[in-house]
Every structure is written in C-alpha cells, then in structure tokens.
N, C-alpha and C positions, 0 to 999 in steps of 0.2 A: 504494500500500500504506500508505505513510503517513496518506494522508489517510482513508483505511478506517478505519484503530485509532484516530486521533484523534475522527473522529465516532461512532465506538462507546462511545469513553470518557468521551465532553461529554455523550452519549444517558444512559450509568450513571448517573453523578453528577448530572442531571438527577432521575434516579430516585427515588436515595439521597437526594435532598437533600427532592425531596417530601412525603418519609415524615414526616422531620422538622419539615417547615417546616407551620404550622397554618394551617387556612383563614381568612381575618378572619372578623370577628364580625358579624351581621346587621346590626345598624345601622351597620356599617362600609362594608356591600356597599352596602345602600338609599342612603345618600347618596352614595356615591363614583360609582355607579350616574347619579344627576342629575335621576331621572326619577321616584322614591317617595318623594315630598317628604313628602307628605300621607298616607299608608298611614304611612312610616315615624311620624310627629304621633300617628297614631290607634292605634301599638302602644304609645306611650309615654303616652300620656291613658288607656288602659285597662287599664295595667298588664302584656301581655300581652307586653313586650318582656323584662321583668324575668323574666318566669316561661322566655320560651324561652331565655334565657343563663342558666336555672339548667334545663333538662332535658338530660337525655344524648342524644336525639337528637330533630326535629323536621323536619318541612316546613311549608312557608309558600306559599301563593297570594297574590301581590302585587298589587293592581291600579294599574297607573301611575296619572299625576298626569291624562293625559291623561284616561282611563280614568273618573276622580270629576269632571274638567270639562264631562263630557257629559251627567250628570246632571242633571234637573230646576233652575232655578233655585230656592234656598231648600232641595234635598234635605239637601244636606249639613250646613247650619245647624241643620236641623230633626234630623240623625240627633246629631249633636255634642251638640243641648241635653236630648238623652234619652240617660243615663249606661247602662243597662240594656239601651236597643237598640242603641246605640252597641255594649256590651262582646257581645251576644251578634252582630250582622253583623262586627265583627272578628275573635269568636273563630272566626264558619263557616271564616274564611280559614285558619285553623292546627290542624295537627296536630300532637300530642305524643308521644312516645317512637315514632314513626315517620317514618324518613327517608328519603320513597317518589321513586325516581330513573325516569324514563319512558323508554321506548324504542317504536319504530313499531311491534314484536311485542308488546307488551302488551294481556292479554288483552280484552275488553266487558266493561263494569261491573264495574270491581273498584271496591269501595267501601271509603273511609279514610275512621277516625273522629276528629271535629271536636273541638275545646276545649269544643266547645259541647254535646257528647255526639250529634252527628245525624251522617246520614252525609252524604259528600260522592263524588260519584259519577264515576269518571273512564271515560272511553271513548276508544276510538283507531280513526278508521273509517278504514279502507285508501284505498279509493276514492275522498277527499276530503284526505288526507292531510291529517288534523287529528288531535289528542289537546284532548280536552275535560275539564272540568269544569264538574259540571251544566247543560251545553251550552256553556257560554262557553269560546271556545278559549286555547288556551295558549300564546301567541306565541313564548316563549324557554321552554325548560327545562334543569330539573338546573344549576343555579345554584349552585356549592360555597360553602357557608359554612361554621363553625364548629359543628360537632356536627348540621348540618342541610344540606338541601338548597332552597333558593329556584324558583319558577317564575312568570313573569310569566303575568297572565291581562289577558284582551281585557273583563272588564267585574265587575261586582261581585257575589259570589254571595249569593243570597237563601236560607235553608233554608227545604225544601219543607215547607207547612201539612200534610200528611200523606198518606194513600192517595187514591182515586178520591172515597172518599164522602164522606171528610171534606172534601177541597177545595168538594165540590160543595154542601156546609153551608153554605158562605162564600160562595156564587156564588147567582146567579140565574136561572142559565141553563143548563142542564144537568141541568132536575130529571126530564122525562120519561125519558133516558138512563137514569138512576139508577132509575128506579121497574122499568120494564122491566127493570134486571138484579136487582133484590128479586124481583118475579116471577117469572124464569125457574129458581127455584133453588139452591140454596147451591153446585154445582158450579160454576157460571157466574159467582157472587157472590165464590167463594174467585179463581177465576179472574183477578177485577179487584183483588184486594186482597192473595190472598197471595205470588204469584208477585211475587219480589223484584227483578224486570227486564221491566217491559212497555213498550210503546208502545199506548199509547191513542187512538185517531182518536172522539173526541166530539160523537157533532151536538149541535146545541143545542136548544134547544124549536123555535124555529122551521121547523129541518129538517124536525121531525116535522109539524107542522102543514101541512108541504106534502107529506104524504105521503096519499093519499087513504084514505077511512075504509074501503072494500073491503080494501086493502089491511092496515089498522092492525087491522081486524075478522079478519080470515085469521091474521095474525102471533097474536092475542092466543088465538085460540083453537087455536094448533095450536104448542104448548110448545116442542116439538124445533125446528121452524122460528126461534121467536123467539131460540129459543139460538143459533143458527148464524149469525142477523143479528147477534147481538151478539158473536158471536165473532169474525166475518168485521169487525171494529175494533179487534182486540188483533192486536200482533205482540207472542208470549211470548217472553220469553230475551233481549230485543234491545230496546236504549234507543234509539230514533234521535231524536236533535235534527236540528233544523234544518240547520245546522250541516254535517252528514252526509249530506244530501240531495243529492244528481243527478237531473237528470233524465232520463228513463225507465229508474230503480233501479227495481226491484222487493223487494219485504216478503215474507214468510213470513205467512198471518194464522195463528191461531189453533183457527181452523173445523177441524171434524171435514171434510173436503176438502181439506186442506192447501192453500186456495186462495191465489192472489199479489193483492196488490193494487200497484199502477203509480205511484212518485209521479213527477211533473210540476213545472217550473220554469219560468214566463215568462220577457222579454226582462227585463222589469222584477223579476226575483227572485220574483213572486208563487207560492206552491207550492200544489200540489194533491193530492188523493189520489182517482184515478180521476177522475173528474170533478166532486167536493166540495173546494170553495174552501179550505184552512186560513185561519183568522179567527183564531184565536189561539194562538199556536205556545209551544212552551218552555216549558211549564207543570210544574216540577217536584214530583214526588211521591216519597213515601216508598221506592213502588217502580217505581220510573222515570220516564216522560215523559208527558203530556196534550198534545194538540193538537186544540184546538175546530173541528168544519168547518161548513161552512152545507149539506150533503145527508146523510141516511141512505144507507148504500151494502148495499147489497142483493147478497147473492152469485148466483151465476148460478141454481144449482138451487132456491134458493128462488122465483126470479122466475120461471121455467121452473112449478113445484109451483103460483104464484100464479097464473099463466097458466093452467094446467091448470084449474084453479075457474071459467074466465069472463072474468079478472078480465087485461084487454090490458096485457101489462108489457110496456114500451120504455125508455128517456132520461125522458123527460118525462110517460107516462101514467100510472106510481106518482105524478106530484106534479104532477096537474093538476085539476081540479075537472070532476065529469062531470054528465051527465042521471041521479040517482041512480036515480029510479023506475024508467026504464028498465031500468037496470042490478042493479038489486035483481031485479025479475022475471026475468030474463036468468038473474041469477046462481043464482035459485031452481030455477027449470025444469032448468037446468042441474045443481044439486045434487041434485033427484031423481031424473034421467036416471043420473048416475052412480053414485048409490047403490044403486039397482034394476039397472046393469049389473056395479058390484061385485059383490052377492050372485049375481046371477046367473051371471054370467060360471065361474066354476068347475066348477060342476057342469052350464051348458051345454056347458062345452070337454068335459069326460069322458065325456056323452053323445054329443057329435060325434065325439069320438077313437072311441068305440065304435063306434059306425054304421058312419064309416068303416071301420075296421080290419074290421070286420066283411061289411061288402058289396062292400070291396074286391076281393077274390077271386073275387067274383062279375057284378060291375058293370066294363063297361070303359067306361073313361074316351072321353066325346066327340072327334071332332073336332075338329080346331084352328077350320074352317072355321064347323062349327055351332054349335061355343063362345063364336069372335066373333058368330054373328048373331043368338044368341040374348042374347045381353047388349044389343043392340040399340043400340048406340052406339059402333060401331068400324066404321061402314060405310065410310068413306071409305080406313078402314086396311086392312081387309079388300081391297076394290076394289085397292089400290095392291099389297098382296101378290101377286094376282091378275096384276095386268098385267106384273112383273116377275119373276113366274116362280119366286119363292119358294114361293109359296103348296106347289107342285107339291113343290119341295126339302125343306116342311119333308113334306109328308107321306109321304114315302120315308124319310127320318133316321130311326133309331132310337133319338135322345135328342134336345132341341132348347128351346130358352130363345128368350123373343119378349115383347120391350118393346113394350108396345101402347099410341097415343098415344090417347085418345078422337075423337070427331066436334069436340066441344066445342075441344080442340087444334089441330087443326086449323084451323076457322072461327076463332081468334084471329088465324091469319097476317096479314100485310099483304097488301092486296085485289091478285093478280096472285100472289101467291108462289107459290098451291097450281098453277096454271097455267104458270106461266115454270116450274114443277117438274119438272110432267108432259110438256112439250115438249122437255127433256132428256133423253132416254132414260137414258144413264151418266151421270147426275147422280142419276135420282132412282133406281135400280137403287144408288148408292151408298149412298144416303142410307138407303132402306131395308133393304138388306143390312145396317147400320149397327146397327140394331133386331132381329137375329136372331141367335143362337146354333146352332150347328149342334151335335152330338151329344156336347152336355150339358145335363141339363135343372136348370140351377139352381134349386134354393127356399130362401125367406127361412126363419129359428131363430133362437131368442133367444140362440143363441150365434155368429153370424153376425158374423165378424170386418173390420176395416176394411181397405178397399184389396184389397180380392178382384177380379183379373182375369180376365175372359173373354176370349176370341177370337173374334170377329164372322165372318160369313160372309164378309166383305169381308177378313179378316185384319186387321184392326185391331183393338187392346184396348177395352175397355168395362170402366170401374172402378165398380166397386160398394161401398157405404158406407152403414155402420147407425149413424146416430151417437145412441147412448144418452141425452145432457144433452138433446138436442132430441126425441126420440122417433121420428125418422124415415129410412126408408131412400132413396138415390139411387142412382141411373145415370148418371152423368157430371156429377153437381151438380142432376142432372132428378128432383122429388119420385115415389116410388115410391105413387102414390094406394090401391093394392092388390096383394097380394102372391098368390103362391101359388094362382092360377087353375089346376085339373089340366087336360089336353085328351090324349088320346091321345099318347101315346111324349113327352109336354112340358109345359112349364109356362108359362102365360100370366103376364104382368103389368102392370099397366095403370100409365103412366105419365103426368105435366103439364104435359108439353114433347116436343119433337121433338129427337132427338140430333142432333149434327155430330160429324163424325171429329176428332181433333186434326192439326193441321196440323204437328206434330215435336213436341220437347223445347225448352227454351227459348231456345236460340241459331237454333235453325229457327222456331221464333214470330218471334224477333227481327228475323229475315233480312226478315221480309215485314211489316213493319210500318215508320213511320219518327218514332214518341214514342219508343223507349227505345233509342235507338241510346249513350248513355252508359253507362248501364247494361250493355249489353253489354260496350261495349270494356274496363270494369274489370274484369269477369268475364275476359278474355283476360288483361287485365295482370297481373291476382292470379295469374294461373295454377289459376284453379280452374274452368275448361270443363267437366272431366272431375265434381268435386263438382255441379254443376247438370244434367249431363246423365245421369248412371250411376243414382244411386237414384229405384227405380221409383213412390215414390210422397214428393212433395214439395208442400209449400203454397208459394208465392212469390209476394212481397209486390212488385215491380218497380217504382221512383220513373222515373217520364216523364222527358223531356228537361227539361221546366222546373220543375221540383223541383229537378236538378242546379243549374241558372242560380239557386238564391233563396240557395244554400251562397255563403257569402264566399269570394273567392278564393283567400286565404290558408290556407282548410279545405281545398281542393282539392289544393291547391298541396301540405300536408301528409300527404293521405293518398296522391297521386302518391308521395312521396317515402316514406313508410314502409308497406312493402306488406304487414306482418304487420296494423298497426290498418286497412289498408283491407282484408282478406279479413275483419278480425272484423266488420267494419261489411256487407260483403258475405253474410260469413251469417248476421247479425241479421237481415237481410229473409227469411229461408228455415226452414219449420216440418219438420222431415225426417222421413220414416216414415210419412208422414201427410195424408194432400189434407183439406182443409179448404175445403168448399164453402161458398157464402154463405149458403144455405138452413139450413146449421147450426150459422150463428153467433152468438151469447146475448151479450145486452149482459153490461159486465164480465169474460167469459169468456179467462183465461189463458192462452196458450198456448206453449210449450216451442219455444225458436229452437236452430239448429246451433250458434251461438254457448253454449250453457250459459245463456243469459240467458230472459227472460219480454218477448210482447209481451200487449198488452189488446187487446180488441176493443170495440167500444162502437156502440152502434146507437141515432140519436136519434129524437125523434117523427114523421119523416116517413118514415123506413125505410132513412135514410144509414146509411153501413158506417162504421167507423172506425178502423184499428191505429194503437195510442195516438195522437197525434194527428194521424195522415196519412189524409186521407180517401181511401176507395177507390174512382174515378172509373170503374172497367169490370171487372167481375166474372167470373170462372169462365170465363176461358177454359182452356179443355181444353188439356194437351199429354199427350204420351205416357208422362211418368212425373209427374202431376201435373194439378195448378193453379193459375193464374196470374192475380194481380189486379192492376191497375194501379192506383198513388197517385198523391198529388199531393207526396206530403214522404220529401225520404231519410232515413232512419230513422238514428241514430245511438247506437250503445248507449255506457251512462255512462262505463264506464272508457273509451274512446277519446274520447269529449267532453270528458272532464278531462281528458289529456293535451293534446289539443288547448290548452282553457283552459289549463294551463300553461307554452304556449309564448307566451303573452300576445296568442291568438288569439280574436277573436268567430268561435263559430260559423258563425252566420246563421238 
C-alpha cells in the first residue's frame, strides 16, 4: 500500500513539474543531440534560427550530419556559396506558426506550409510503416522543443519545380506523355494537374517508340481509349513514394474501370509497375508524386478493343516491330468487314428475331441426329452418340443440352486416343455422357451469368462461363465456337475441345497427384479444408512442391508458427465466386483474391500465363467447385511479407 501512494505521488509531481518546466531551445536540442552539426550551421548562416526562437510555434525537418555526408562531393560547398539557395532548401525544412506532432493514424497527404511558402507533403503508409516527407522518411519524430516540435528526416528535401507539365518543361523526356494528355482533353488534363494528391506512372519517349504504330494509330484516333491509357497511370487521392512500396501492393488507377495496377520489388530493390521498369522514382510535384517507367501500360479492355481491330495484343506485340504491309491490308479488310457487319448487324438480328418468332409456330425444329449431319462436320461425334446409346436418350428427353466437339476436334487427339477410347466401352460412354444434358435445354443471352451449373447425364456438373472482357463463352474452360444451334426438344453447341469430368475438389485433385503435396498439408494446418472445398465456384492458383523449396526456411518456419498470416497467404492464391479459365485471361487483367487483396495476370509473346510473377506451369484443371492452375512461385501478399521482413527475415 505504501509503495502504491508513493508511486502515484512521484507519477503527480512528475506531472506538475512538466507543466512548468520548459522544453530547451532548438539549438539547445541540435547540439546536445550530436548528430545536426551542420543543419544546426545552416539555421544560423541563414538567419532562420533567429526567426524560429522568435515565433510562437514551429516545426522543423532536420536532416542529420550523416544525412549532408552523403551528398554529392562539392554539393554542399556549392549550396553554402549561393546565399539564396542556400536560405530557400533550409527554409523547405521549416514550418512556422505550426507545431505538426505525427502519429501512425495520420491521415495521406496532409500538406504543411514551408518558410518558403510551398508545401511540404507528409504521408504515413501502414503497410510499410513509414511517415514520410516528400518521400524521404522520418526516422525519429515529435522531438519537444521550445514552442516547437523537431523530427529527424533520412535525406534532404528539395521543393517540387511544380505540376506534371511544368516539371516536364525542365525535362527531356516525357514530352510524348504530355502531348497525348493536351490531346485527350481538358478533363484528362485537369486530371494531371488539379487533383492535389496523384501518383503519376510516366513513360518516357522511348516507351512510346516501342509501342507499334497500329497501335499508336488506334489510340490517337479513338479519344475515349487514349483517355483511359492515360488514366490507367494516375493513382488519384494517393501519393505513393517509393518508400511505401511492397511488393505485390496493388494501386487504385484512375481509369473509368477502376482498374488495379501490381507494383513489384526485386531481390535487389528494383521496383516495377506491372511489368514497366521505374527508371526514375520520387519525383516530386506540386500535386504529389512522378515516377518515370520505361513501358506504356495498356489496361486490359483497351488491349482487348485493340485486338478486336486486327491488331494481336500480348507482352510484347504492342512493342514489337511487325510486317507493316501485311498488317495494314489485314487490318483494312478487317475494318471493312466490320463496319458492313456493324451497320448491318441490327436490322439483320430484327429480321431474324422476326422470321423466327414468326415461323416458329409453324416450323418444328430438326433433329438432333439430322442437325449434326447436316452441319456436316460432327461425324465422328455423331457416330460416338450412336454407339453409346445417347443418341436414343436424347431423343426421348423432353429438354436436352449437347456440347458438340467438331471432326476437326477430334483428328487433333494424339494418334491412338480416339481408338484406346472407343475400346473402352465405360470410359468412353463417360466421356460422352460428359457432353450431354439431359432435360434442360440450355441457351446462351447477353445476360448469361458466370459459373452456371448443369448436371451431365453422367451426374456430374459442367460449368459454364461468359466472360465479357474477353468476348467469349466456355464449358469447363473449353471455347464455346457456336452457340444456340435449335434441334428438336434441345439445343446444340459446338464446342474446341473434348471435356473430362473433374476428378473432386481440390484436396481430391491433390490426393492423386504428387507436385503439391505442400500445399495441401497447409491447407489442413490453416484449418481451412472446408474454405477450398464448400464454394462452388473458385479460381486457385496452387504453388508445386518446388516453389515451396525456393521460400527460405526461416519464411517457413514463420508462417508454420503464425497461422493467421499463413491462411492470409493461403487465400491470396484463391479468386472466390468465380472460375477463371485461361482462355479468358487479358494480359494486365486484375483480379479480386479471398484475401481482400489484387492479383495481375500477364500473358507474354509466346502465350505464357502469369499471376504476378508466378508463372503458370498447367492450366485449367477442372474440379468440382472450380479451377485449378499450377505455378511455379508461392505467392505472398504485402502485408505478411513485411511482417515477415520485420522479423529480420529474407523472404526468398
């Protein structure tokens, strides 16, 4: 009890004596400190020390001694014997009758104004646990002084030469950027200039030069496109330096699509944006950040819209040099093809809806059997109906759906499949029951929703997917080449592949394979069996066994032991609600993980897959609530990577 009241009473009079007792004076702190030798030198040569021991409150940005040692040989010589640049980079450092104290909740870019009249722009990015000024971090803060508050910074700040277009006055390299956003606009133009918090992603001229002239030709004549490429480079509201980056964070851009862009981190620190180098980072601006890359990043549905013209967008064929002649003709023929089916297309579909709806009533729809053999290229599928005794099934049903592969399908097998097929009796009676719907006659609409299950004659599901960014519909990831063939009491459709059943959900994939036996057993250890095996329609990204082996063991070792950051890591590899076949993946194209996070997909010139940088070694495998692609890299989302990194762990 004694010792209670005594330390309550030494805690008061601690209190009380605070109130009273005043904090020293700045250049009492800087030298007692040992380390603002030189900062303290250069408030006293520019006068700026006298002014802050006569204001009633201030802050101060200090850059230690180390801090100006790292500077150029001759900088500081050179800034000391110019009295004017001198007094304006000392006075960025200080603010007057503001005494701004920082904490880890403070809000992005709140901006304090300088001695110097400019702002100085502070940020506090969670996921990095840094507080910065105008990117340069802030190693100690809230510093008590005397009518002010001190904070150490990690380098020297420079006030930003102005907005986008002014910097880009002073530069040489950034002129195309700039020209393209004069043209697109004044909405687009305010965009880069008046929004008082951007991140800018900037190619340079030569980005563009490697972007081919089909392409630079498309962009310039089709307004709303070029806007959306130059939008798909701002992230509005949000200053990110350097500084603040993780790797595989994701951005907010700007684009009418709210589309994400992926930034990236090598071993050696190098950062990326999608797969555009930064080349010049921290470039500060009036209203917020510049970072220079060496690619134009193209958002998905313009390269999709570019595509659609002729014109092959991948990785590398926006910015490769082609057979132009070729391609000109190509893209010609092309252009008139579609312009004559534009106009036409409209008023042939209302004449057809007409006919139809009109002879409907009167006209019965053919045979399944005469359907196929008058299309004259489903003989082999036909024949196999036949010998398996559907054929008989469907035409008794009273509703009935039939994925029909071509001739052409088929003669792709490997020489013996179609034969070791049909010597199976209940193999291929599977395989083709596989391919039939029993009494429902599904048909494709433009409002035809994703992950629509059928039940196969065999009792297995058959998932069906219209995915819009790409234009096209599937049956188990298999191209739907034509849709909505009518045939008595059903509906034909001709498909580009031969289905397989899925063989379970993914711990029954897993059971019969033996690359992702890891992956498995963390899914048991998280206790999340029941998260990968219940929702009926999931994308999952699956790292092999030696993806695991490239993780340092000390990564291992910690998400063994913290089992909340290995389930967040567990369902960063999983897209939920949603199969995502490879047939409908769009280089750049974002996609929405169970974690709340973003991965990218990217697709380069030979037709590799890629979620962000984990290449995907075996594709679309089917399961029963789902699809299932095998990588080569376990995917790690940012905040558990910097926790990691915080425990003074590499990766791997």
């Amino acid at each position: 009890m004694f010792w209670t009241i005594l330390v309550l009473l030494v805690s008061t009079l601690t209190c009380i004596a605070a109130q009273f007792t005043p904090s020293p004076e700045l250049l009492d702190v800087l030298k007692a400190e040992g380390h603002y030798g030189i900062f303290a030198d250069l408030l006293q040569t520019t006068g700026y020390i006298d002014i802050l021991n006569a204001t009633s409150r201030f802050t101060v940005f200090a850059p230690s001694d180390e801090v100006f040692n790292r500077l150029p040989a001759g900088t500081l010589d050179s800034l000391k014997a110019d009295a004017n640049k001198l007094k304006s980079v000392i006075g960025y450092h200080v603010v007057l009758n503001t005494a701004s104290t920082f904490f880890n909740s403070n809000a992005q870019d709140r901006l304090l104004n300088s001695a110097t009249n400019q702002s100085i722009r502070i940020n506090y990015y969670s996921l990095t646990h840094t507080q910065t000024a105008e990117g340069i971090n802030i190693t100690r803060k809230n510093i008590r002084v005397l009518n002010g508050v001190l904070h150490e910074i990690d380098g020297v700040l420079s006030p930003p030469l102005g907005n986008l277009t002014q910097i880009g006055s002073v530069r040489n390299d950034i002129s195309t950027f700039l020209s393209l956003i004069q043209n697109a606009g004044l909405s687009v133009s305010l965009l880069f200039t008046a929004d008082h918090s951007t991140t800018i992603f900037a190619p340079n001229d030569d980005a563009f030069k490697n972007v081919s002239k089909s392409v630079m030709d498309y962009l310039n004549g089709h307004p709303t496109d070029l806007a959306e490429v130059l939008r798909y480079h701002v992230v509005s509201q949000y200053s990110l330096y350097s500084i603040g980056m993780a790797n595989s964070m994701s951005v907010l851009t700007a684009d009418l699509h709210s589309e994400n862009l992926i930034i990236f981190k090598d071993d050696s620190g190098n950062l990326s944006v999608n797969q555009a180098k930064i080349l010049a980072k921290d470039i500060s601006s009036v209203n917020g950040v510049i970072h220079i890359i060496d690619t134009v990043l193209i958002p998905p549905r313009v390269a999709i819209a570019i595509q659609d013209q002729g014109v092959v967008v991948g990785l590398s064929s926006l910015f490769v040099k082609r057979d132009w002649i070729k391609l000109k003709i190509h893209f010609i023929i092309l252009f008139i093809f579609l312009t004559i089916l534009k106009m036409a297309w409209r008023k042939l579909s209302l004449i057809f809806s007409f006919i139809a709806l009109s002879t409907a009533q009167f006209t019965q729809a053919p045979q399944l059997v005469d359907v196929l053999k008058a299309e004259g290229h489903f003989t082999i599928f036909t024949d196999l109906l036949q010998t398996t005794g559907y054929l008989s099934q469907l035409n008794s049903s009273s509703q009935f759906t039939v994925f029909a592969p071509s001739d052409e399908v088929f003669n792709r097998l490997p020489a013996g499949a179609l034969d070791s097929l049909k010597a199976d009796a209940n193999k291929l009676k599977e395989v083709i029951g596989y391919h039939v719907v029993l009494n429902s006659a599904y048909s494709f609409s433009p409002s035809s929703t994703q992950d629509r299950i059928l039940t196969t004659a065999i009792n297995q599901p058959v998932r069906i997917n219209s995915y819009s960014l790409s234009h096209i519909s599937t049956v188990e990831g298999v191209n739907i080449t034509r849709r909505n063939v009518r045939a008595l009491h059903g509906i034909l459709h001709e498909i580009d592949g031969i289905m397989s059943p899925p063989l379970g959900n993914i711990v029954q994939i897993g059971s019969n394979r033996s690359d992702i036996s890891t992956f498995e057993s963390l899914i048991t250890k998280a206790g999340l069996t029941s998260f990968f095996t219940t929702d009926h329609s999931t994308t999952i990204f699956v790292p092999n066994d030696s993806a695991f082996q490239k993780l340092s063991k000390e990564t291992l070792d910690y998400l063994a032991n913290h089992t909340s950051a290995l389930a967040d890591v567990l369902r960063y590899h999983v897209i939920s609600q949603y199969s995502l076949y490879s047939i409908a993946m769009a280089h750049s194209a974002s996609v929405p993980t169970a974690d709340n996070r973003n991965l990218m997909i990217f697709k380069d010139a030979s037709g590799n897959l890629y979620v962000n940088q984990a290449k995907i070694l075996e594709k679309d495998i089917s399961s029963v609530n789902g699809v299932v692609h095998i990588i080569d890299t376990v995917l790690i989302p940012p905040q558990v990577a910097v926790a990691i990194q915080d425990q003074g762990i590499v990766v791997g």
